[in-house]
C-alpha positions as CSV (number, residue, x, y, z in Angstrom):
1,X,0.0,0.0,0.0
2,X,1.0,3.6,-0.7
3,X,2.0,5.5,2.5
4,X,-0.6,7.1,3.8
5,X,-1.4,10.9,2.9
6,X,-2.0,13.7,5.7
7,X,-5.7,13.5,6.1
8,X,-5.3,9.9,6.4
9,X,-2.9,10.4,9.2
10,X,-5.4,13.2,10.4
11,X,-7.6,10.3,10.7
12,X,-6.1,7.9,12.5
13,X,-4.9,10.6,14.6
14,X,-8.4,11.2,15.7
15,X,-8.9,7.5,15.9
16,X,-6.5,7.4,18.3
17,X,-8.4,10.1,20.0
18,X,-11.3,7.7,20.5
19,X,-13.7,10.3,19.0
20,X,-16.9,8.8,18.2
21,X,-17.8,7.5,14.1
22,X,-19.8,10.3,13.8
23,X,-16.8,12.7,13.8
24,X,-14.6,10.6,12.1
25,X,-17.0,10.6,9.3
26,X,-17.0,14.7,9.3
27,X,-13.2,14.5,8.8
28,X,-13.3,12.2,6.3
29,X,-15.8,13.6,4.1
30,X,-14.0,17.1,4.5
31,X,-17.1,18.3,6.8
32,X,-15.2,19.9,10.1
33,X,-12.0,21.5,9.1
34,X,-11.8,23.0,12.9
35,X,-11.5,19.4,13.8
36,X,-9.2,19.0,11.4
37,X,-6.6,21.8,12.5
38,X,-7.1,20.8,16.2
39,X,-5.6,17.1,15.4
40,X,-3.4,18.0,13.4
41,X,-1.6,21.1,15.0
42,X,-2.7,20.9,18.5
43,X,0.4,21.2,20.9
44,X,-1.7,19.3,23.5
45,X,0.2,16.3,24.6
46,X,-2.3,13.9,24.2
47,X,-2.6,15.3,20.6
48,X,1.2,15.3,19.9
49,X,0.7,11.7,21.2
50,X,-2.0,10.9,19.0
51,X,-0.5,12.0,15.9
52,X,2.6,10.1,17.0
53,X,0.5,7.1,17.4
54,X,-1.0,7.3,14.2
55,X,2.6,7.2,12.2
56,X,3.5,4.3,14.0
57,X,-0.2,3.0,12.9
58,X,0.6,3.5,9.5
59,X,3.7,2.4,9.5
60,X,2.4,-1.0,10.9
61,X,-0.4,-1.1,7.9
62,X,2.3,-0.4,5.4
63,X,4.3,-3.8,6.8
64,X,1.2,-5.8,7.2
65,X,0.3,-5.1,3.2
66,X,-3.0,-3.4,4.6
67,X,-5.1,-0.4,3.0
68,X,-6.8,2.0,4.8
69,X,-10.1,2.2,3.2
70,X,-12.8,5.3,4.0
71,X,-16.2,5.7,3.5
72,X,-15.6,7.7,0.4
73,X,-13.8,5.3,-1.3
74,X,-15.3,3.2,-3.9
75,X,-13.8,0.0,-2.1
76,X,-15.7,0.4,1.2
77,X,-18.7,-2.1,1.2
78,X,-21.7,0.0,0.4
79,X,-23.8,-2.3,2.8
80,X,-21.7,-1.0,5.4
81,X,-23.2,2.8,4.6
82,X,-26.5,1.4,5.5
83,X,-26.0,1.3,9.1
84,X,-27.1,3.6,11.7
85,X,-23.4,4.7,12.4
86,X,-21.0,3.7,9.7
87,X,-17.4,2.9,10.5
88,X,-15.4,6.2,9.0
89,X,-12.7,3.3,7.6
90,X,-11.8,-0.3,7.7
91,X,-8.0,-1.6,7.9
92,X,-7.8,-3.8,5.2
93,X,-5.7,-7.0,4.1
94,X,-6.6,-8.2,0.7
95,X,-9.7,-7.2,-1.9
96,X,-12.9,-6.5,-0.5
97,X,-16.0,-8.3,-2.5
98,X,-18.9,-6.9,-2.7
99,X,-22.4,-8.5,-1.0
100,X,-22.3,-12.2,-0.4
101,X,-23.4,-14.5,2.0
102,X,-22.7,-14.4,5.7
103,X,-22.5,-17.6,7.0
104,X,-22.2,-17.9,11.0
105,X,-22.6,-19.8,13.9
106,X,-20.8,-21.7,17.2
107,X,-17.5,-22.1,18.0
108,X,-18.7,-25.6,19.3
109,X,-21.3,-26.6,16.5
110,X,-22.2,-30.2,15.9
111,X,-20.2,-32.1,13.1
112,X,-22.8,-32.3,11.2
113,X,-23.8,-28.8,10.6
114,X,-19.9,-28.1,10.0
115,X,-20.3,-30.7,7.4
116,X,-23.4,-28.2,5.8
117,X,-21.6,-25.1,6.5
118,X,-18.3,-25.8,4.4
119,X,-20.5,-27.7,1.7
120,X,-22.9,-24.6,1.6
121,X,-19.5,-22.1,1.1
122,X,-19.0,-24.4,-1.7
123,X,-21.5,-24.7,-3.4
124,X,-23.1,-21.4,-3.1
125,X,-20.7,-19.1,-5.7
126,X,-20.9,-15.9,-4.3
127,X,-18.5,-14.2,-1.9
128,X,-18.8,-15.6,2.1
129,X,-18.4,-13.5,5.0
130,X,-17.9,-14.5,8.4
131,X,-15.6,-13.4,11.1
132,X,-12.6,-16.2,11.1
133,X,-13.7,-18.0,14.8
134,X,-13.0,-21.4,15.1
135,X,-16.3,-23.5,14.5
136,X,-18.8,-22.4,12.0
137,X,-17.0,-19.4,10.8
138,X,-13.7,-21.4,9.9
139,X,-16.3,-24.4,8.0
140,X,-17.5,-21.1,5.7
141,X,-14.2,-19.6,4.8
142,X,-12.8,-22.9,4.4
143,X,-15.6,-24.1,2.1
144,X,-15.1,-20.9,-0.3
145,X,-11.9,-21.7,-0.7
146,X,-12.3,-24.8,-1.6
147,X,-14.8,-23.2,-4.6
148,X,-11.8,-20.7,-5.6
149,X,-14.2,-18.0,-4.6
150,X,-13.3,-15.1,-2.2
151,X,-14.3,-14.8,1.4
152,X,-14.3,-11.9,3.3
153,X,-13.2,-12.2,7.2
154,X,-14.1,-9.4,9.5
155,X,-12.3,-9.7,13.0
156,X,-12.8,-7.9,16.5
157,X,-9.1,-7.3,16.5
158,X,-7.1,-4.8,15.0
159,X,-5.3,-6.3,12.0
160,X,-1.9,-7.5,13.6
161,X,-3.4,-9.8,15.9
162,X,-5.4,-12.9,15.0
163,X,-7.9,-14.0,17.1
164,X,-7.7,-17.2,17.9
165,X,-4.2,-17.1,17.3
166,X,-4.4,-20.5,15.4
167,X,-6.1,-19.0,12.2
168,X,-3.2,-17.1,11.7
169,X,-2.2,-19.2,8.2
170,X,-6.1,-19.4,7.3
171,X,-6.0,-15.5,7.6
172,X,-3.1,-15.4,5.4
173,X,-4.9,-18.0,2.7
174,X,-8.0,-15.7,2.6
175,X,-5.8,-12.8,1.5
176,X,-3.7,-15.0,-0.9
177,X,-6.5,-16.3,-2.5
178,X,-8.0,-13.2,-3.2
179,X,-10.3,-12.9,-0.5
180,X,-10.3,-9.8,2.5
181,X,-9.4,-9.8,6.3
182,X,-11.3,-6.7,7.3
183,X,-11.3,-4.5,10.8
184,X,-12.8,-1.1,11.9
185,X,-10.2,-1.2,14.7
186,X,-7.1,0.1,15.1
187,X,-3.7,-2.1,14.6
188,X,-3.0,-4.1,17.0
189,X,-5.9,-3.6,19.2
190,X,-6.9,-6.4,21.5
191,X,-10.2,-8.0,21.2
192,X,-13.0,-7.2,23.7
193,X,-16.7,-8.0,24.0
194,X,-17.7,-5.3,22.4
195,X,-15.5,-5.5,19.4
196,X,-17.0,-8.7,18.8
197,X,-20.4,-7.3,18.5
198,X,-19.2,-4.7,16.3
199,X,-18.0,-7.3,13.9
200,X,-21.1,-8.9,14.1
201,X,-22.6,-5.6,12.6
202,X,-20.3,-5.5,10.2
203,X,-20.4,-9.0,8.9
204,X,-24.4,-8.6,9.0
205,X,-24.6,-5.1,6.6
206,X,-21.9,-6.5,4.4
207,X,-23.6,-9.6,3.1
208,X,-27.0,-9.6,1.3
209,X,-28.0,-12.4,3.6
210,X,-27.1,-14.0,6.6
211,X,-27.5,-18.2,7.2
212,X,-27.3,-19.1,10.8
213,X,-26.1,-22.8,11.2
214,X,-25.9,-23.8,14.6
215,X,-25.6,-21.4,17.7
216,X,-26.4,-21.9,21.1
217,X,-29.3,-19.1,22.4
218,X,-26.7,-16.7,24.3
219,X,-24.3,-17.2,21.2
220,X,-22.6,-14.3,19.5
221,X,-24.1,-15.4,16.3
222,X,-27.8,-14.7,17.4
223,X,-26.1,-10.8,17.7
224,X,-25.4,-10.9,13.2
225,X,-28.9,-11.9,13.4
226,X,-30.3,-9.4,15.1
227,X,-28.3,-6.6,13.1
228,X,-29.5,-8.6,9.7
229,X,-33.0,-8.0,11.2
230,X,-32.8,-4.4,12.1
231,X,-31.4,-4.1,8.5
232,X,-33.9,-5.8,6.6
233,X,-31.7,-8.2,5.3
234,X,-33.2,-11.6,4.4
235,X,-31.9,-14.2,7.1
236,X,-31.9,-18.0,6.9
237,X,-31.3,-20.6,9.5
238,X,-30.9,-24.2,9.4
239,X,-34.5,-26.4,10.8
240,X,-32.3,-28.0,13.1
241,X,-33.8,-28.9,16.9
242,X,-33.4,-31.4,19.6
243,X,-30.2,-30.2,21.3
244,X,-28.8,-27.1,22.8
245,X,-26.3,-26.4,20.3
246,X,-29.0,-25.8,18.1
247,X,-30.8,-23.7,21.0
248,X,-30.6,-20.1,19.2
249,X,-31.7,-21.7,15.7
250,X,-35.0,-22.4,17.3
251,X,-34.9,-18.9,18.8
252,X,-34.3,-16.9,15.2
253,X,-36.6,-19.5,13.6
254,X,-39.6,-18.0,15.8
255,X,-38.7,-14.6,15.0
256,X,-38.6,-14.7,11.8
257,X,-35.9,-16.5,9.8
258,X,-36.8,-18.8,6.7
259,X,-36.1,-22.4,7.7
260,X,-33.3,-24.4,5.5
261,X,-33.2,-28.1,4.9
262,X,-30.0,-30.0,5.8
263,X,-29.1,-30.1,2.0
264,X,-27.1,-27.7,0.6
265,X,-28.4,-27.9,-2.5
266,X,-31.9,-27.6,-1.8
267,X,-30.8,-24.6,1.3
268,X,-29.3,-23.2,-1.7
269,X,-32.7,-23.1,-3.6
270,X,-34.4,-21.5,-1.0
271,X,-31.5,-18.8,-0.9
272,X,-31.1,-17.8,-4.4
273,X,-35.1,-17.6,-5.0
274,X,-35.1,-15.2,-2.1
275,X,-32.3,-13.3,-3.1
276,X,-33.9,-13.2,-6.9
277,X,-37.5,-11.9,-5.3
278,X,-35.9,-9.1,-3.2
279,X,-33.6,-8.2,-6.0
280,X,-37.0,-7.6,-8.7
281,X,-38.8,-5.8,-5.7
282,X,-35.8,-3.7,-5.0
283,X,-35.4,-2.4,-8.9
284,X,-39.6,-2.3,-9.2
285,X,-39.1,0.2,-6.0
286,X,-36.3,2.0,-7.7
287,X,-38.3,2.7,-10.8
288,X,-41.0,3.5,-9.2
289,X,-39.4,6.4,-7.3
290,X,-37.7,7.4,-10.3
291,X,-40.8,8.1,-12.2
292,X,-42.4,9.8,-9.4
293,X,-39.8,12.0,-9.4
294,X,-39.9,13.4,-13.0
C-alpha cells in the first residue's frame, strides 16, 4: 500500500483520539476543518501523542500489506453505509467483494452442521463472510476456498493480531487467494466483548444475507442476526432442533428466519429464489421512485 497521505494520518490521529464514528466521518468527508486543524496542530500532549501514534499505525499497515479504506472510497462495502453509524474506515488486508453471503454460527457446532456449513461455502458461488472463529465461521471460509471463490473475514481485533491465534495461516490463505481480512479497529488492538459485537454488525450489513447454522441461544451469532434484522436483510437458519447447540436456531426460527433443509443444494434453492424476489422488488421500488420524481 502507498504510505498514507496527511488527512489519512489526520484520521487515525483522531482514531487514536477515540472520537466517536460520527466525527470521524466529518473529517473524512471534508465536513469539520476546525476538527481537522485541532488534530493535526494541536500542541496538546495527548494530541502530539495521538499523531505520534498514528505514524506508527501507519507504519504497521504499510508492513502488514493493509489499505486503509474510508467511506468515500469506492472499495468500502456499500452495505456498510446502511448502518445507523457507519465505521469512518476499515484496515484492510486483501480485496474487498462486494455483497455475499454471511454464514455464522458456534464455535462448538455439531459435526454435522460443520459438514453443511463448508458444503454450503461451496457450493453457493458468491463471496462468504464470516468473522474467522473457530467452528462455524472457519467451516465457511474454508468451504469458499475450496470453490476458488473469495471470502471476506471481518475480526474484532485490529489487523496484527489474529484471534484465535491458530487461524493465523487461514487468515493469510483468505488474502492470498484473493479474499479480505477486514477490521474497523485500530492495529494491533486487542479483542473485547464489544468489538466482537461490532464485527457482528459489520459482517451482517456486508452480506445480502445471513444463514445461521448452529448457535447456542446466548451465542454471538444470534447478535449478526439481530443486526441482519434491524437491517432488513433476508436471514436463513438451518431447521435444526433437539439439542442445545441448536438452541438459538429455534430462537431466530420463531422470530422470523426462513427455515433451510440440511441439503445444501436444496438450502441453496431456498437462498437464491429469495435473493432473486428481493432483488425484482428492490429495482420495481427504484423505478417507481424514479418516475415519481420526474
Amino acid at each position: 500500500m502507498p504510505p498514507l497521505s496527511q488527512d489519512e494520518l489526520v484520521l487515525l490521529a483522531a482514531a487514536y483520539l477515540h472520537l466517536p464514528a460520527r466525527r470521524l466521518r466529518g473529517l473524512v468527508r471534508g465536513e469539520d476543518q476546525a476538527l481537522n486543524e485541532w488534530v493535526a496542530q494541536g500542541s496538546a500532549r495527548k494530541i502530539t501523542h495521538a499523531r505520534h501514534q498514528a505514524r506508527e499505525g501507519a507504519q504497521r499497515l504499510v508492513k502488514l500489506g493493509a489499505d486503509l479504506v474510508t467511506i468515500t472510497d469506492p472499495a468500502y462495502p456499500s452495505g456498510l453505509r446502511d448502518l445507523d453509524d457507519p465505521p469512518a474506515f476499515l484496515c484492510v488486508r486483501g480485496t474487498l467483494a462486494e455483497d455475499g453471503l454471511a454464514i455464522v454460527g458456534s464455535r462448538t457446532p455439531p459435526a454435522a452442521a460443520v459438514e453443511f456449513a463448508r458444503e454450503l461455502a461451496r457450493r453457493c458461488k458468491m463471496p462468504v463472510v464470516s468473522g474467522l472463529a473457530v467452528g462455524i465461521d472457519a467451516a465457511a471460509h474454508h468451504g469458499a476456498l475450496d470453490a476458488g471463490s473469495p471470502t471476506i473475514a471481518y475480526v474484532a481485533t485490529g489487523l496484527g493480531i489474529t484471534y484465535p491465534p491458530e487461524h493465523r495461516a487461514l487468515e493469510d490463505e483468505i488474502v492470498a487467494r484473493g479474499g479480505a481480512v477486514a477490521s474497523d479497529r485500530l492495529p494491533d488492538e486487542a479483542v473485547t466483548k464489544w468489538s466482537l459485537v461490532h464485527r457482528d454488525r459489520l459482517q451482517a450489513a456486508h452480506a445480502r444475507a445471513t444463514v445461521l447454522i448452529a448457535t447456542e441461544i446466548d451465542g454471538g451469532a444470534m447478535q449478526t442476526m439481530r443486526f441482519a434484522k434491524e437491517l432488513g436483510r433476508p436471514r436463513f437458519v438451518l431447521n435444526a432442533q433437539g439439542e442445545a447447540k441448536y438452541a438459538g436456531n429455534v430462537q431466530a426460527l420463531a422470530d422470523g428466519a426462513m427455515p433451510l433443509p440440511l441439503d445444501p443444494d436444496a438450502a441453496l434453492k431456498i437462498i437464491r429464489t429469495t435473493l432473486a424476489k428481493e432483488t425484482t422488488t428492490l429495482a420495481t421500488g427504484r423505478q417507481q421512485r424514479t418516475r415519481s420524481s420526474r
